[in-house]
C-alpha positions in Angstrom: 75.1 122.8 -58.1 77.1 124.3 -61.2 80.3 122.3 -62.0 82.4 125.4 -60.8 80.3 125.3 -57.4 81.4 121.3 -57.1 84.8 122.5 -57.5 85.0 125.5 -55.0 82.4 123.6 -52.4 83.3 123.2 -48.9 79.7 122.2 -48.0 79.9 117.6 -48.0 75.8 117.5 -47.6 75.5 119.7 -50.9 78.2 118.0 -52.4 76.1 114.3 -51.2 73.2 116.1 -52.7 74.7 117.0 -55.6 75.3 113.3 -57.0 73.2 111.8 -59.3 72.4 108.2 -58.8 75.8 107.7 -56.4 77.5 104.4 -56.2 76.6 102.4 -52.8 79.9 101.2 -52.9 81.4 104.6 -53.1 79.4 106.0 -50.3 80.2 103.2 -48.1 84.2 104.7 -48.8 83.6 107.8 -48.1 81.8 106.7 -44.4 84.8 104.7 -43.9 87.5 107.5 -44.8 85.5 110.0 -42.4 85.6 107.3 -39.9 89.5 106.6 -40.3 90.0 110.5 -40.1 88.4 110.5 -36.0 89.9 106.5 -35.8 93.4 108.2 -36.7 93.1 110.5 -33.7 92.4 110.1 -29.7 89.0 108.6 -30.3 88.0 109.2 -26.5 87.0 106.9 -24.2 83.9 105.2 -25.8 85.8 103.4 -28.5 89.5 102.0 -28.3 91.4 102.3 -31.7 91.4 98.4 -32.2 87.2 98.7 -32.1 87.1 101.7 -34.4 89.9 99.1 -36.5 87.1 96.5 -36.6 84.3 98.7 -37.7 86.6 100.6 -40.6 87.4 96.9 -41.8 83.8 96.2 -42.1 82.9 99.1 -43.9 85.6 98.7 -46.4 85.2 95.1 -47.1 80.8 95.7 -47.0 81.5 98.0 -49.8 83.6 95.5 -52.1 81.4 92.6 -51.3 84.0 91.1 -49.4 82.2 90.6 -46.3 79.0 88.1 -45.9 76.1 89.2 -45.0 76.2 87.7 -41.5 79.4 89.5 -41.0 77.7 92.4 -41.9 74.8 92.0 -39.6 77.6 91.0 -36.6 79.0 95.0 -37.4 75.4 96.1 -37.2 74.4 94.3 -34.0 77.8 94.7 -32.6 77.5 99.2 -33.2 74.4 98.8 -31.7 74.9 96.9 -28.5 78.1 99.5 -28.2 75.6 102.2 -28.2 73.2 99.9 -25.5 76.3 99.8 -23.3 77.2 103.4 -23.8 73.6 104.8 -23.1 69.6 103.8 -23.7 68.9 107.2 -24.2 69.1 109.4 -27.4 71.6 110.2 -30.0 72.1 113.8 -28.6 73.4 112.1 -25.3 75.5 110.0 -27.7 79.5 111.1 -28.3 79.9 112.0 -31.8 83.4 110.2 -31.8 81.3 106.8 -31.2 78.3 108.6 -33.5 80.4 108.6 -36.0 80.8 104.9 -36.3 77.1 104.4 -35.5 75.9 106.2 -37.7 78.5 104.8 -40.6 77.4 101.1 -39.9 74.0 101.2 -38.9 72.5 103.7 -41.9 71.7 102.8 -45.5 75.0 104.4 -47.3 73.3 107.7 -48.5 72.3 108.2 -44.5 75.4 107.2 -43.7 77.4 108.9 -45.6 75.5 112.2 -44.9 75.9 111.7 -41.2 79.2 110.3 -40.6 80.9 113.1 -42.0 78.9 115.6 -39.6 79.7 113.5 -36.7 83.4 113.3 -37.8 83.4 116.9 -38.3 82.4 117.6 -34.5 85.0 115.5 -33.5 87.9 116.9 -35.6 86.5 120.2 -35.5 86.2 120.3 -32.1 82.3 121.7 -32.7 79.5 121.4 -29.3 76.8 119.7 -29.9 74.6 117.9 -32.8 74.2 120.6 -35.7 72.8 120.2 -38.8 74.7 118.6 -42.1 74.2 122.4 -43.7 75.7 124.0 -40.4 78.9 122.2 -40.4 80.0 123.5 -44.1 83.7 125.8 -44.1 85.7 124.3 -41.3 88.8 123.1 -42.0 87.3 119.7 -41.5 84.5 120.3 -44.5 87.1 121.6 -46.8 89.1 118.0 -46.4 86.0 115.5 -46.5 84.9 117.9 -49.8 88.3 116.8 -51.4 87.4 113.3 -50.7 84.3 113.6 -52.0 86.3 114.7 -55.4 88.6 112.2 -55.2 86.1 109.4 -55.2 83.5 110.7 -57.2 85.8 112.9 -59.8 84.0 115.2 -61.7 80.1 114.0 -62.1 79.2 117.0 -64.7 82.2 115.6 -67.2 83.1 111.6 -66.4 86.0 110.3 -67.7 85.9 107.2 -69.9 88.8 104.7 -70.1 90.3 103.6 -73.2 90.9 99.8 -72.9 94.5 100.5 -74.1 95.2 102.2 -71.0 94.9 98.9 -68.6 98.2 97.6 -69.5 99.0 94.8 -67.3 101.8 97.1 -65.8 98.7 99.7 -65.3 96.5 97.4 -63.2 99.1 95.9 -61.3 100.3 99.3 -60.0 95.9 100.1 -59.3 95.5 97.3 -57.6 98.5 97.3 -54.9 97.9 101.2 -54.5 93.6 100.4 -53.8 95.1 97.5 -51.9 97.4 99.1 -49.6 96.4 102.4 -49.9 99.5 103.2 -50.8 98.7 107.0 -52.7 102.2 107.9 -52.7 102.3 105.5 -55.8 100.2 107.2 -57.8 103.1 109.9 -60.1 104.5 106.1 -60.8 100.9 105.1 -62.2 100.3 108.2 -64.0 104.3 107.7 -66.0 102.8 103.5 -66.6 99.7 105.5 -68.0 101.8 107.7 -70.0 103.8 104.5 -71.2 100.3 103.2 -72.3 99.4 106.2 -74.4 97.3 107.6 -71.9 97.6 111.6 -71.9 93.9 112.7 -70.8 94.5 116.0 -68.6 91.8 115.3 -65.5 92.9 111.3 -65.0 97.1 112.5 -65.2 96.4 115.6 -63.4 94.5 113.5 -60.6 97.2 111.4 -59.9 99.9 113.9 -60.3 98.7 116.6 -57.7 100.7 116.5 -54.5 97.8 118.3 -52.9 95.4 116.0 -53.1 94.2 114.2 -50.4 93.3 110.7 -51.6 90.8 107.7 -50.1 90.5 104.3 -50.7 87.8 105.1 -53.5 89.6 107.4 -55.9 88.0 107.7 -59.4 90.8 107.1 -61.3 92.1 104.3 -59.4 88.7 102.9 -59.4 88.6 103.8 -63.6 91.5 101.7 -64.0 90.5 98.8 -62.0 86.9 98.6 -63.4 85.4 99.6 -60.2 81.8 101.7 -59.7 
């Protein structure tokens, strides 16, 4: 993939495949932002919205070591007694409004990643049956999980690097309550603290200026600031 092609991409599984040497942690965000998309919605009568609630939390807090690792092995055999309950038979028989959550909690965070946002395609797409990552590329669904993808991973072919300046205390303060409540409507107000600090880099201030946007918990330059990988 050419950096133009990461740009104009509505494929997620090339876009996945594209990244070299991905962040677990950021992969674990991306899961958890495709599961909030089908959480956000009616997510049918396999899982109530206070149980997709639960498996979002763990996701998010798995992925800043905030969670133990027997919390983290509850999530796990809790998804999978869900999917006992639900049906013994195989993933095809499987909604992909619960698949989505399955396969976001109990998959290594490339595999999960990967698959999650098929499954969450399906359901916000409104797609039959259990295609293949490459078949699910161009709906209206793709296009949005591709600009996640670019707003936690930024630009891989041309990283940006932070100029310790920039983290003025008024700078992380502002990061951390916006990755803390993710409160994105904040971020014009961090890009005029970054200006204040003598920040004036085009792709970090562009980033966090563009209303059209659509921003995760996971963003690179939020991430930049606060020191997060």
């Amino acid at each position: 993939m050419t950096e133009a092609e990461w740009w104009a991409s509505a494929d997620p599984d090339v876009m996945l495949a594209a990244i070299l040497g991905p962040s677990r942690r950021k992969l674990r965000l991306f899961a958890a932002a495709c599961c909030r998309r089908v959480g956000s919605c009616a997510v049918g009568r396999r899982l109530g919205l206070d149980h997709a609630e639960y498996y979002i939390d763990a996701l998010e807090r798995e992925a800043d070591g905030l969670l133990s690792p027997a919390e983290w092995d509850g999530a796990v055999e809790r998804v999978l007694l869900d999917r006992h309950e639900i049906t013994n038979h195989t993933l095809d028989l499987l909604d992909a409004d619960f698949c989505t959550f399955l396969t976001a909690i109990d998959n290594d965070p490339p595999d999960a990643a990967r698959w999650t946002a098929v499954n969450a395609n399906i359901v916000m797409s409104g797609l039959g049956g259990r295609p293949e990552p490459n078949a699910v590329a161009g709906t209206a669904e793709a296009v949005l999980q591709a600009g996640m993808l670019r707003c936690i991973f930024g630009n891989p072919f041309r990283p940006v690097a932070v100029d310790p300046d920039w983290r003025t205390p008024a700078v992380v303060e502002l990061a951390r309550g916006i990755y803390a409540d993710r409160a994105f409507d904040r971020l014009p107000i961090l890009a005029d603290a970054l200006d204040d600090a003598g920040c004036t880099h085009p792709a970090l201030i562009g980033h966090l200026r563009d209303p059209a946007l659509t921003h995760v918990r996971g963003c690179w330059a939020v991430d930049l600031l606060l020191g997060l990988s």
